[in-house]
mmCIF file of the N, C-alpha and C atoms, coordinates in Angstrom:
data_MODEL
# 
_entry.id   MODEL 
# 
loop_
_atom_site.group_PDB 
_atom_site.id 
_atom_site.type_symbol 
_atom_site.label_atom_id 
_atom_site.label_alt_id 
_atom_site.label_comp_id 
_atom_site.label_asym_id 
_atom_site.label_entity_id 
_atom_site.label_seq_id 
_atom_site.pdbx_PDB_ins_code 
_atom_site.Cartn_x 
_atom_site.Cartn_y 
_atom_site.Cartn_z 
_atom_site.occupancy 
_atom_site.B_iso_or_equiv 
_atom_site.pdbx_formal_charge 
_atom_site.auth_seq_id 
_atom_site.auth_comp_id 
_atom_site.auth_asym_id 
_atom_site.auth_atom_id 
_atom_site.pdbx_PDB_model_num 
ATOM 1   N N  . UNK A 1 1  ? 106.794 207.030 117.435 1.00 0.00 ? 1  UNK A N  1 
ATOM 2   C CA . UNK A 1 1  ? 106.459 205.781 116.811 1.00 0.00 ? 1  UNK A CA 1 
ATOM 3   C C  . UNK A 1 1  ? 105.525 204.961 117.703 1.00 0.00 ? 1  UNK A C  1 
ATOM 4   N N  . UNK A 1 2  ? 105.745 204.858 119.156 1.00 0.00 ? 2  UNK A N  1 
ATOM 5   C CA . UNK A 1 2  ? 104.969 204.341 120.012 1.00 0.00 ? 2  UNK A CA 1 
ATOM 6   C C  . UNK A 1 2  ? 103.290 204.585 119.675 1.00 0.00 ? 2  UNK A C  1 
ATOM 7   N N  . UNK A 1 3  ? 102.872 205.343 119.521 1.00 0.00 ? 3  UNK A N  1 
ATOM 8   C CA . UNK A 1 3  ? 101.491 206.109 119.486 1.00 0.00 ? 3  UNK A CA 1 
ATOM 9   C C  . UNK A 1 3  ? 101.413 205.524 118.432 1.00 0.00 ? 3  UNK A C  1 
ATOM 10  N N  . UNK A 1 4  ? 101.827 205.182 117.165 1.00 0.00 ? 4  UNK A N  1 
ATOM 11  C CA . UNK A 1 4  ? 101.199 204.638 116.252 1.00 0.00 ? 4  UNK A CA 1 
ATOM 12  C C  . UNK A 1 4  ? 101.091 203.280 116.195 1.00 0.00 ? 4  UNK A C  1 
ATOM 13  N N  . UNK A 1 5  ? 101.620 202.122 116.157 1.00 0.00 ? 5  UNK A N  1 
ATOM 14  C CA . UNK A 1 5  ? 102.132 201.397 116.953 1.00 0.00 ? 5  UNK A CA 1 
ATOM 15  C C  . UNK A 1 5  ? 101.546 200.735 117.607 1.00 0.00 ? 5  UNK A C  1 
ATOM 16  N N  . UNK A 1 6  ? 100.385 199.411 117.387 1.00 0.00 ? 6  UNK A N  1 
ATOM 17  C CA . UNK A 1 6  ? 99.534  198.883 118.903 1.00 0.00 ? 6  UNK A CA 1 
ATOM 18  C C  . UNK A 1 6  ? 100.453 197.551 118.964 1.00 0.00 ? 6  UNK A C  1 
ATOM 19  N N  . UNK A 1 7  ? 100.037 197.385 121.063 1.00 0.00 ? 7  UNK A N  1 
ATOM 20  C CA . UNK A 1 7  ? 100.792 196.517 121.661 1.00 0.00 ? 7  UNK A CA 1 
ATOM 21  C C  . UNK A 1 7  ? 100.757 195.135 121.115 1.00 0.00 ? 7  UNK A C  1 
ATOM 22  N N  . UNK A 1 8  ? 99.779  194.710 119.711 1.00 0.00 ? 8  UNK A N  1 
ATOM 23  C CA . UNK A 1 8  ? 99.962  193.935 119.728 1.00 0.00 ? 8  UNK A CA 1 
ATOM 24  C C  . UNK A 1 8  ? 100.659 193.763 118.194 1.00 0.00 ? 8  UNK A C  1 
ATOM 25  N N  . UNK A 1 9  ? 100.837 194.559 117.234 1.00 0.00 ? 9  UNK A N  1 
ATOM 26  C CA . UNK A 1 9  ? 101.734 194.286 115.934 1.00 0.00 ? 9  UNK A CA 1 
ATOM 27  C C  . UNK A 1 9  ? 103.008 194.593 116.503 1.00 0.00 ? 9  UNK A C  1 
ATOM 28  N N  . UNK A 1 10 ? 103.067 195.072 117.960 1.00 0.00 ? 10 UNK A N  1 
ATOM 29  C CA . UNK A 1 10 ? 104.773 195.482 118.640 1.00 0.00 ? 10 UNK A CA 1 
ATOM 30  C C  . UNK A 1 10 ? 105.334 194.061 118.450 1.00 0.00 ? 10 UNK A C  1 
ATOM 31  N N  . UNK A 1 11 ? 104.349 193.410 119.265 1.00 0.00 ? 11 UNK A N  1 
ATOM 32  C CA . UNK A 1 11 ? 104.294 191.857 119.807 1.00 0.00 ? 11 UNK A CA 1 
ATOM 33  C C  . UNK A 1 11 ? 104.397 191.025 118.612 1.00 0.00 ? 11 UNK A C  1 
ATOM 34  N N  . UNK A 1 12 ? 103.791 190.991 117.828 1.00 0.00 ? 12 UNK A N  1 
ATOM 35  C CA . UNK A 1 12 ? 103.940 190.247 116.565 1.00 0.00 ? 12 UNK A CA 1 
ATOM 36  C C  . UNK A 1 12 ? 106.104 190.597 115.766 1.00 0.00 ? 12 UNK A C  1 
ATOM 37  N N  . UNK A 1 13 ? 105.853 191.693 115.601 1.00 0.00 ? 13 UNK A N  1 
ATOM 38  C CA . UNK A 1 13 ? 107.280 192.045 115.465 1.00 0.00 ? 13 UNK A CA 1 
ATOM 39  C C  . UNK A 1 13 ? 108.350 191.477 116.350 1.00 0.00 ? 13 UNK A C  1 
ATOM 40  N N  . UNK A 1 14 ? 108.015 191.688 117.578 1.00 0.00 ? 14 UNK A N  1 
ATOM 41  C CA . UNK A 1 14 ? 109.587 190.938 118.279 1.00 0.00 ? 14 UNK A CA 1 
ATOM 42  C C  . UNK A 1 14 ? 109.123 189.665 118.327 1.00 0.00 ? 14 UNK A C  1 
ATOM 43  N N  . UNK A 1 15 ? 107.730 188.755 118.320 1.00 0.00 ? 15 UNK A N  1 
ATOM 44  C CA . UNK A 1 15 ? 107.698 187.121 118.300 1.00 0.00 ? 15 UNK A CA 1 
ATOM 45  C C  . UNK A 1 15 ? 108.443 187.207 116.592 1.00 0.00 ? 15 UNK A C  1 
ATOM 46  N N  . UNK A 1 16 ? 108.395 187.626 115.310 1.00 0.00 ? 16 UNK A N  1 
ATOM 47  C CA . UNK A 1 16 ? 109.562 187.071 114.521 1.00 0.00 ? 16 UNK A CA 1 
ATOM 48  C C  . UNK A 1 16 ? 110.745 187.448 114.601 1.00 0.00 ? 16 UNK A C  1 
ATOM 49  N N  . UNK A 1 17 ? 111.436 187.894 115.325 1.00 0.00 ? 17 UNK A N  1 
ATOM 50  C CA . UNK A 1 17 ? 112.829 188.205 115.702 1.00 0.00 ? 17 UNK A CA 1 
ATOM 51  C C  . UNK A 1 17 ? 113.142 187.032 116.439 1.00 0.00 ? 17 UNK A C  1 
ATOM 52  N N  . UNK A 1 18 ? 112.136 186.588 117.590 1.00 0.00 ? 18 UNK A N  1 
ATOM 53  C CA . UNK A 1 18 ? 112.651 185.382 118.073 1.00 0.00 ? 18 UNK A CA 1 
ATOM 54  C C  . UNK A 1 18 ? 112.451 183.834 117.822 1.00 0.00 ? 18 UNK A C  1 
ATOM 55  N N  . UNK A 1 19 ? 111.285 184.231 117.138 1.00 0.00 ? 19 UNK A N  1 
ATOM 56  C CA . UNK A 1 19 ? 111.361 182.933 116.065 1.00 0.00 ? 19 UNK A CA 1 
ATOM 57  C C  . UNK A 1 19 ? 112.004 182.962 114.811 1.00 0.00 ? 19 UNK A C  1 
ATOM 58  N N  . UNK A 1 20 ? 112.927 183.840 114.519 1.00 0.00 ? 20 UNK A N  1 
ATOM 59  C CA . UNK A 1 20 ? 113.463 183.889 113.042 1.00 0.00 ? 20 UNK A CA 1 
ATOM 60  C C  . UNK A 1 20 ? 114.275 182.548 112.651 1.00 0.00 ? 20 UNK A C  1 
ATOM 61  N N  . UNK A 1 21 ? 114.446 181.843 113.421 1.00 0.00 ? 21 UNK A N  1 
ATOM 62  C CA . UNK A 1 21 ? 115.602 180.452 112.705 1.00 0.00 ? 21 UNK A CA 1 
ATOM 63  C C  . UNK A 1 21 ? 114.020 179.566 112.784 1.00 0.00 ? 21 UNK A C  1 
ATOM 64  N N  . UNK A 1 22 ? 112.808 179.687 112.854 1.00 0.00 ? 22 UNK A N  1 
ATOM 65  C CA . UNK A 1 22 ? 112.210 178.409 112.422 1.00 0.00 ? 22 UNK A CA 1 
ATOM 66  C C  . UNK A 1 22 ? 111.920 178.603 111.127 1.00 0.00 ? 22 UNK A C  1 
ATOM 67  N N  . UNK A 1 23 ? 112.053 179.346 110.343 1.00 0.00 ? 23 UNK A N  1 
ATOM 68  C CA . UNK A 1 23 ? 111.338 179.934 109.036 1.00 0.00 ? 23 UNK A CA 1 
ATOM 69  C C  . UNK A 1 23 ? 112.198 179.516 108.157 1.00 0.00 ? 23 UNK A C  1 
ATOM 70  N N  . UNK A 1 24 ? 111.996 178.683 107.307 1.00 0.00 ? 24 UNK A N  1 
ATOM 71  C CA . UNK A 1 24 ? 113.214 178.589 106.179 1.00 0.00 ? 24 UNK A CA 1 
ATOM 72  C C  . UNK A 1 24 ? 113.543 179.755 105.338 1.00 0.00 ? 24 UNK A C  1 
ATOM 73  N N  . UNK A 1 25 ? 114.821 179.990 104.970 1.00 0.00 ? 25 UNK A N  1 
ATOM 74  C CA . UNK A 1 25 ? 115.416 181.161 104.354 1.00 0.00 ? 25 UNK A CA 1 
ATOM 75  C C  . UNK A 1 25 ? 114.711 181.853 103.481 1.00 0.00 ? 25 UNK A C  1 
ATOM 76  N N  . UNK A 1 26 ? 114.221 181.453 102.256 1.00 0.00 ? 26 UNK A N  1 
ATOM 77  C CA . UNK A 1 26 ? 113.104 181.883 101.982 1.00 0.00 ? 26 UNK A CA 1 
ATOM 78  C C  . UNK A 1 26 ? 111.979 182.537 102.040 1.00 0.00 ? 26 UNK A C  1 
ATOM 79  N N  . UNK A 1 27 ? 111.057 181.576 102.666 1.00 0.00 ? 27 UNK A N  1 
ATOM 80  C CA . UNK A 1 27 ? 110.113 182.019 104.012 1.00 0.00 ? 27 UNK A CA 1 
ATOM 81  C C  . UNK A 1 27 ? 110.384 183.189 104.815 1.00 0.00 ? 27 UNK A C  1 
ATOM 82  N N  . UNK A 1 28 ? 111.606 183.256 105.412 1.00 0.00 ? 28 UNK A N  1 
ATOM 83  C CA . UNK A 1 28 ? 112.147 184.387 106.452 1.00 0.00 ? 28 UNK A CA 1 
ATOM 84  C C  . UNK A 1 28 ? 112.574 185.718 105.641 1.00 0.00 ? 28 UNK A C  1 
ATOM 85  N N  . UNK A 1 29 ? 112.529 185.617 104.346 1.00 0.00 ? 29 UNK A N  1 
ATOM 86  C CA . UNK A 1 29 ? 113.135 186.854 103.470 1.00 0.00 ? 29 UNK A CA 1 
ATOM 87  C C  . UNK A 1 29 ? 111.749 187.343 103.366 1.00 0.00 ? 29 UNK A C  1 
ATOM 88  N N  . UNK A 1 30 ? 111.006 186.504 102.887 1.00 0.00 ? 30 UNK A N  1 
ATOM 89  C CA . UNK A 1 30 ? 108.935 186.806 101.909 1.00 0.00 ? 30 UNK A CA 1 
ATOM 90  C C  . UNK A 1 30 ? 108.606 187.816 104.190 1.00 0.00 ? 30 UNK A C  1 
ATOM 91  N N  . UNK A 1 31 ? 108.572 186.626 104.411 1.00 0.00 ? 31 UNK A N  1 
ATOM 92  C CA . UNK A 1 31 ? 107.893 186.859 105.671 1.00 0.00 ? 31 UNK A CA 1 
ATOM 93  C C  . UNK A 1 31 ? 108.305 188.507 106.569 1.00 0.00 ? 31 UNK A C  1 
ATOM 94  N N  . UNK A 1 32 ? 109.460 188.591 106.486 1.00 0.00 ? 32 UNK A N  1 
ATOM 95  C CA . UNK A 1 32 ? 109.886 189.983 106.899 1.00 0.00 ? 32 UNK A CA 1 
ATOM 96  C C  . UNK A 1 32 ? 109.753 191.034 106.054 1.00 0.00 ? 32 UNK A C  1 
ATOM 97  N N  . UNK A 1 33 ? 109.522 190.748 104.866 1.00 0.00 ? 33 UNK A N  1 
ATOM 98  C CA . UNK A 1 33 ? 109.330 191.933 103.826 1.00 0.00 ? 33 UNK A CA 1 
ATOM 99  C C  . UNK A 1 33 ? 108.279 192.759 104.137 1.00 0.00 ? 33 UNK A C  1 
ATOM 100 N N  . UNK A 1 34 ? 107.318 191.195 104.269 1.00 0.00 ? 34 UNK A N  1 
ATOM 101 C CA . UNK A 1 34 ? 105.497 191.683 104.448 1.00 0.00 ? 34 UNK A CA 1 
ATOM 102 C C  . UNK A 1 34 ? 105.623 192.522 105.953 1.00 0.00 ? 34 UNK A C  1 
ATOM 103 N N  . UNK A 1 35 ? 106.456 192.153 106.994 1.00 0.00 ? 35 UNK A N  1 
ATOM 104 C CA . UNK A 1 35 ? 106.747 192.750 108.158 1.00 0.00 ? 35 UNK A CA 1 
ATOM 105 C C  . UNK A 1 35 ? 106.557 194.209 107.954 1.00 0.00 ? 35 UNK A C  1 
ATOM 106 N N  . UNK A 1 36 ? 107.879 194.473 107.474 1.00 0.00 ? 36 UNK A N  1 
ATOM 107 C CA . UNK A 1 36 ? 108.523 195.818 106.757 1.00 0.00 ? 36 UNK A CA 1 
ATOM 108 C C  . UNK A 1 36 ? 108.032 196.829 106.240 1.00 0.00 ? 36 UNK A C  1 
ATOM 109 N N  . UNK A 1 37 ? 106.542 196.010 105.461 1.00 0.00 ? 37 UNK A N  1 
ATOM 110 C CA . UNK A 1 37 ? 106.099 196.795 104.377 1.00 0.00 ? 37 UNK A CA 1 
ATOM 111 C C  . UNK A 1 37 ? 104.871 197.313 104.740 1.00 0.00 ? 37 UNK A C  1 
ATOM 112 N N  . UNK A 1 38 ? 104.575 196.420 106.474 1.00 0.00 ? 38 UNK A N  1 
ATOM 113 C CA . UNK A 1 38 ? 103.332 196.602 106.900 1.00 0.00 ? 38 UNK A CA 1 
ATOM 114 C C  . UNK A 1 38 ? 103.863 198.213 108.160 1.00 0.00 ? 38 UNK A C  1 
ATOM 115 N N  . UNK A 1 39 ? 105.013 198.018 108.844 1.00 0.00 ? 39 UNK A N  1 
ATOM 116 C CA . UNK A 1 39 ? 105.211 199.096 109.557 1.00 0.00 ? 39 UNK A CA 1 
ATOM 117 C C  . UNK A 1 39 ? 105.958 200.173 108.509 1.00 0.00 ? 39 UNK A C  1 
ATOM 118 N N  . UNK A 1 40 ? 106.382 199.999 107.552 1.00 0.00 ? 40 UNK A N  1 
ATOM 119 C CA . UNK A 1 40 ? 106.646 201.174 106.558 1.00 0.00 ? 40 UNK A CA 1 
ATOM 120 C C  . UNK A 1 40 ? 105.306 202.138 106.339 1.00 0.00 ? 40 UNK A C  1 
ATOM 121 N N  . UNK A 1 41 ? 104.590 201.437 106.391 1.00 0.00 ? 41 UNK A N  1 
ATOM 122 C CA . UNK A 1 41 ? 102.756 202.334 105.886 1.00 0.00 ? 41 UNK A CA 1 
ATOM 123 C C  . UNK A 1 41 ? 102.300 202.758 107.095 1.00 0.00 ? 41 UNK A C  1 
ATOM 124 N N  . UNK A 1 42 ? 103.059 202.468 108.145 1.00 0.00 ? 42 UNK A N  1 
ATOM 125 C CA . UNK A 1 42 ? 102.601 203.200 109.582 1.00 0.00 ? 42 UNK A CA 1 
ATOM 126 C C  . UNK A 1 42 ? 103.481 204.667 110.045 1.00 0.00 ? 42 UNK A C  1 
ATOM 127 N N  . UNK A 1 43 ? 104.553 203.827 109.547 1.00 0.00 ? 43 UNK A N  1 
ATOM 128 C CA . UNK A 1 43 ? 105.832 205.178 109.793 1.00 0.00 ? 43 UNK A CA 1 
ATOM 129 C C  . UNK A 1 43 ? 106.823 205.688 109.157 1.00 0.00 ? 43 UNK A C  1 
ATOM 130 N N  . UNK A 1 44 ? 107.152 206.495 109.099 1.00 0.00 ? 44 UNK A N  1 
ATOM 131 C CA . UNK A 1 44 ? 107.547 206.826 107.376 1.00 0.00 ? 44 UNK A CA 1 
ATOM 132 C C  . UNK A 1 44 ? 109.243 207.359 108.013 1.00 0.00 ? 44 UNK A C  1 
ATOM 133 N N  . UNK A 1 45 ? 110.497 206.883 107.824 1.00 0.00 ? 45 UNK A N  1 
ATOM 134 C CA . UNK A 1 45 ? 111.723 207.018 108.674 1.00 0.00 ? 45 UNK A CA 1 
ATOM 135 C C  . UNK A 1 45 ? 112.239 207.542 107.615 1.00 0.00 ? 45 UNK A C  1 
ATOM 136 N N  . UNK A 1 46 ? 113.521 208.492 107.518 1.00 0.00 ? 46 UNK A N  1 
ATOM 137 C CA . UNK A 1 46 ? 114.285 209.005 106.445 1.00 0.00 ? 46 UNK A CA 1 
ATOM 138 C C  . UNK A 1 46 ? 115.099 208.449 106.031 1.00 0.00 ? 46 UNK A C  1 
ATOM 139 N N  . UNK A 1 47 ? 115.137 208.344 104.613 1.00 0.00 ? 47 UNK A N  1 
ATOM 140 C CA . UNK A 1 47 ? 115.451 207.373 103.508 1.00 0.00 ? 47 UNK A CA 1 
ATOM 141 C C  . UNK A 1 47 ? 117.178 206.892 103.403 1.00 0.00 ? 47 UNK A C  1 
ATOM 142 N N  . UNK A 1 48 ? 117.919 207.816 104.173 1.00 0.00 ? 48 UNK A N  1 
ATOM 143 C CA . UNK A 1 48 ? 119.705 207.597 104.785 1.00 0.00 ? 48 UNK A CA 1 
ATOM 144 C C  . UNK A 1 48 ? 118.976 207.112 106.221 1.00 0.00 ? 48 UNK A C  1 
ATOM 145 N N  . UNK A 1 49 ? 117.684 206.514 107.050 1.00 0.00 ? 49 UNK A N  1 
ATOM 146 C CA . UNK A 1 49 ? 118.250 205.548 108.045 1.00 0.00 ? 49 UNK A CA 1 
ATOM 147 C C  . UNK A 1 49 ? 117.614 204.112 107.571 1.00 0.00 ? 49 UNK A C  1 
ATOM 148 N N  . UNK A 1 50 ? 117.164 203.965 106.396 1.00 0.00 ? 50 UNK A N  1 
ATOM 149 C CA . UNK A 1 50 ? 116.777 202.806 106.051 1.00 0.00 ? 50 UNK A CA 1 
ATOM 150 C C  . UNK A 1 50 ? 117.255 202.361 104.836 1.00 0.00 ? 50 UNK A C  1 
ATOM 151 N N  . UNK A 1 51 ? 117.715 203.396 103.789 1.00 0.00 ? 51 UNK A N  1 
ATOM 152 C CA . UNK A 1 51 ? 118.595 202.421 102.793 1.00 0.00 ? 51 UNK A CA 1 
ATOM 153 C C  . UNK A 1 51 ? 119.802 201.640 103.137 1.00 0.00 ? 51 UNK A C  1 
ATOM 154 N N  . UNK A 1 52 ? 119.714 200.603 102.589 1.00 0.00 ? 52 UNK A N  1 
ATOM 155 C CA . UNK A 1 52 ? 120.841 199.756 101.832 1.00 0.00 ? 52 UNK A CA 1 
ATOM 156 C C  . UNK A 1 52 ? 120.471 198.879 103.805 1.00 0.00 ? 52 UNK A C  1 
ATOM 157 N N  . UNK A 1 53 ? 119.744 198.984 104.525 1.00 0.00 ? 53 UNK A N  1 
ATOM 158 C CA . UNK A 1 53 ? 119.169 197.448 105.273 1.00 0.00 ? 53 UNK A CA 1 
ATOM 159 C C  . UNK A 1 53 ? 117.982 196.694 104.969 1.00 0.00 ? 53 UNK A C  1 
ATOM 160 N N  . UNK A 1 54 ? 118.601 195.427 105.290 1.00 0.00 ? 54 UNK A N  1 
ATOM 161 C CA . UNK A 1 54 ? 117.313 194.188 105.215 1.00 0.00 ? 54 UNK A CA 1 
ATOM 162 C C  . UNK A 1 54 ? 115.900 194.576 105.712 1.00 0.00 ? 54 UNK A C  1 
ATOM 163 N N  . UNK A 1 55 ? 115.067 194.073 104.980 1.00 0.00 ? 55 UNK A N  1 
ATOM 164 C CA . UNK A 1 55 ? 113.387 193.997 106.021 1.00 0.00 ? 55 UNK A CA 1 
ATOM 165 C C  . UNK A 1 55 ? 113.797 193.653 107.165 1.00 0.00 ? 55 UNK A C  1 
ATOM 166 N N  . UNK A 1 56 ? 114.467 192.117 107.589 1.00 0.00 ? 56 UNK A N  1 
ATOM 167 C CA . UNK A 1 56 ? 114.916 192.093 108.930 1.00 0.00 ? 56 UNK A CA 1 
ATOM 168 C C  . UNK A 1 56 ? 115.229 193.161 109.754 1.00 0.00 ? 56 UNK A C  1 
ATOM 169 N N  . UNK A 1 57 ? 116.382 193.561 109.224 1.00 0.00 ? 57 UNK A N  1 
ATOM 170 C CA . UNK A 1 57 ? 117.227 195.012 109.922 1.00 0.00 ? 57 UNK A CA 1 
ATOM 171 C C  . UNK A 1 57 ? 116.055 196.271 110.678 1.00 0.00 ? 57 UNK A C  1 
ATOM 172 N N  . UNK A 1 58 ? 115.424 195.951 109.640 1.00 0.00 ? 58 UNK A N  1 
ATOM 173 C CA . UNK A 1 58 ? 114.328 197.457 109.708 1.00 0.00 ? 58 UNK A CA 1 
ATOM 174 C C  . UNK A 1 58 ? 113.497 197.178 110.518 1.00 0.00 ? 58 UNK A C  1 
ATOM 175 N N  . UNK A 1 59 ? 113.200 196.003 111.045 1.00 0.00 ? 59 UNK A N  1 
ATOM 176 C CA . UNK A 1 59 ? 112.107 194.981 112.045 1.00 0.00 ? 59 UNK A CA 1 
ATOM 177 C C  . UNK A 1 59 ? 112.873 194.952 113.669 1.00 0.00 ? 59 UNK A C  1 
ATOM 178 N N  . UNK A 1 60 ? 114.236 195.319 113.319 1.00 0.00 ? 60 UNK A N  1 
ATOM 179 C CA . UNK A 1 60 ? 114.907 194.851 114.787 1.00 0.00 ? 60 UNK A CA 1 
ATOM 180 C C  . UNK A 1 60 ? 115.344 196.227 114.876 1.00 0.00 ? 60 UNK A C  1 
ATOM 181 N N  . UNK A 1 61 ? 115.099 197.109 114.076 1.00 0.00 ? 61 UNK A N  1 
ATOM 182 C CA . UNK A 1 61 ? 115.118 198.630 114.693 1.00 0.00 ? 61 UNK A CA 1 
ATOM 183 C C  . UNK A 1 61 ? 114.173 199.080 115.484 1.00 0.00 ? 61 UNK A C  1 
ATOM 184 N N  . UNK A 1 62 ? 112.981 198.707 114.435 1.00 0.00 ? 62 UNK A N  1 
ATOM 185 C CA . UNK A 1 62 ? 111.520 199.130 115.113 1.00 0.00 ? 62 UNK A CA 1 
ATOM 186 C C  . UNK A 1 62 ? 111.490 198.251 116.555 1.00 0.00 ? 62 UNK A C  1 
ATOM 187 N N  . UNK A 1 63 ? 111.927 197.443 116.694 1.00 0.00 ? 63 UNK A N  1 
ATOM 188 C CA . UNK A 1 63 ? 111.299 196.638 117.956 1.00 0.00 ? 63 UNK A CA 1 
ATOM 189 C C  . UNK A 1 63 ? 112.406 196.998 119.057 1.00 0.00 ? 63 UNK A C  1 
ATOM 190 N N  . UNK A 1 64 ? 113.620 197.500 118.894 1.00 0.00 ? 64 UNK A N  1 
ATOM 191 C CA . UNK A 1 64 ? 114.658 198.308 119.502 1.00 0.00 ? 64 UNK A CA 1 
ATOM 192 C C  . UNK A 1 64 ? 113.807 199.447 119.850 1.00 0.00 ? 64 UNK A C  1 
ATOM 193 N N  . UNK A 1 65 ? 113.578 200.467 118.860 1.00 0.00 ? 65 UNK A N  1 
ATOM 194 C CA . UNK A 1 65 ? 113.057 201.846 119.412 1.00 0.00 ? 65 UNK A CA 1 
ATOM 195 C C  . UNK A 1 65 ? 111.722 201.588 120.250 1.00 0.00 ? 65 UNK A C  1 
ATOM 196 N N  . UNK A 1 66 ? 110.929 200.357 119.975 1.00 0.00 ? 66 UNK A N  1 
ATOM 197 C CA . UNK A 1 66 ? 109.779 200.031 120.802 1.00 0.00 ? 66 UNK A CA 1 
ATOM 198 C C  . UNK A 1 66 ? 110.019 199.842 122.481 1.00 0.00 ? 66 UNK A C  1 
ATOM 199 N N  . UNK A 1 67 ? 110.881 198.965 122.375 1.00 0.00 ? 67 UNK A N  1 
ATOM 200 C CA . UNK A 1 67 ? 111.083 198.329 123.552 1.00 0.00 ? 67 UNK A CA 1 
ATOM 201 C C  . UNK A 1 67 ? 111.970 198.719 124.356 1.00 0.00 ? 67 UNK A C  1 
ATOM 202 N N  . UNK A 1 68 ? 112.879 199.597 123.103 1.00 0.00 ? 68 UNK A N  1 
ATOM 203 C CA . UNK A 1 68 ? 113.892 200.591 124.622 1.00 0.00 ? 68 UNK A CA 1 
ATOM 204 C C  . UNK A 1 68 ? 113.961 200.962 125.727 1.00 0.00 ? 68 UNK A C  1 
ATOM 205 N N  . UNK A 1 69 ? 114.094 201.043 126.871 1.00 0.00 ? 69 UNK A N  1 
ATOM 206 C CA . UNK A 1 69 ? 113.853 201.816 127.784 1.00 0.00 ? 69 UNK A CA 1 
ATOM 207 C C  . UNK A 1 69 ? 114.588 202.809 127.917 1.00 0.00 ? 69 UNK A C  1 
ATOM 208 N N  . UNK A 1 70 ? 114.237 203.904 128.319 1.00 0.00 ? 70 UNK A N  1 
ATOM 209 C CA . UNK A 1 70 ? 114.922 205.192 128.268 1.00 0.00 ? 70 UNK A CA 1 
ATOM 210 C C  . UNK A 1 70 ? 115.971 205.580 129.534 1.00 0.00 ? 70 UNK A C  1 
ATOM 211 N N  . UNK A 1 71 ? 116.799 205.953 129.424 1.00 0.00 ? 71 UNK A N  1 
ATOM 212 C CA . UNK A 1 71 ? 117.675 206.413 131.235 1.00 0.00 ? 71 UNK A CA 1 
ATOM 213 C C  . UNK A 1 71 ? 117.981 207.675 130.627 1.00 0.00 ? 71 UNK A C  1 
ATOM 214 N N  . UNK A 1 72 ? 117.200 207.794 131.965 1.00 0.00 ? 72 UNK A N  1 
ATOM 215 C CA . UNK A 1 72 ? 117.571 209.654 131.978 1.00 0.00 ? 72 UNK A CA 1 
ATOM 216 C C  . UNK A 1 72 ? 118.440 209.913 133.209 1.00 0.00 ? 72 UNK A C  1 
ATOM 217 N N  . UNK A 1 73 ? 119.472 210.801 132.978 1.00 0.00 ? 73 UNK A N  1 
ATOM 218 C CA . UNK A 1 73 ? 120.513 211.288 133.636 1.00 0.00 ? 73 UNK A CA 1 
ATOM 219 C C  . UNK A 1 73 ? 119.994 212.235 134.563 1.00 0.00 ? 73 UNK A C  1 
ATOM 220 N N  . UNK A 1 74 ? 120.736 212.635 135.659 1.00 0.00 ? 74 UNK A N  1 
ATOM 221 C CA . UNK A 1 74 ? 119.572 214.009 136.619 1.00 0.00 ? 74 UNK A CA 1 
ATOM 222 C C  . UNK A 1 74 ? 120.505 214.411 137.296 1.00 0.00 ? 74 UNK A C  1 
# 
């Protein structure tokens, strides 16, 4: 997902995770959809790990698997 992915729609994605309480409810439903619908057309995830969650949900996955850091055991 990284490779597809530039540093700065990463960036756009986790700034609305942490601005998510300025957005009125509304606003924050429309606004994450368009999120959602913009990294859905980038990456295509299987349909049992994204049914039945929010655009939100699917926004704080992607920015989880982005920003993860990895530990490797040795």
């Amino acid at each position: 997902m990284r490779q597809h992915i530039s540093p700065s729609e990463a960036r756009i994605a986790l700034q609305a995770l942490v601005r998510r309480d300025e957005f009125e409810p509304r606003s924050r439903v429309t606004f994450f959809e368009n999120i959602a619908a913009h990294f859905k057309s980038i990456v295509t995830f299987p349909a049992e790990a994204i049914d039945g969650i929010s655009d939100e949900q699917y926004i704080r996955n992607v920015v989880d698997a982005l920003y993860r850091t990895r530990s490797f055991k040795g």
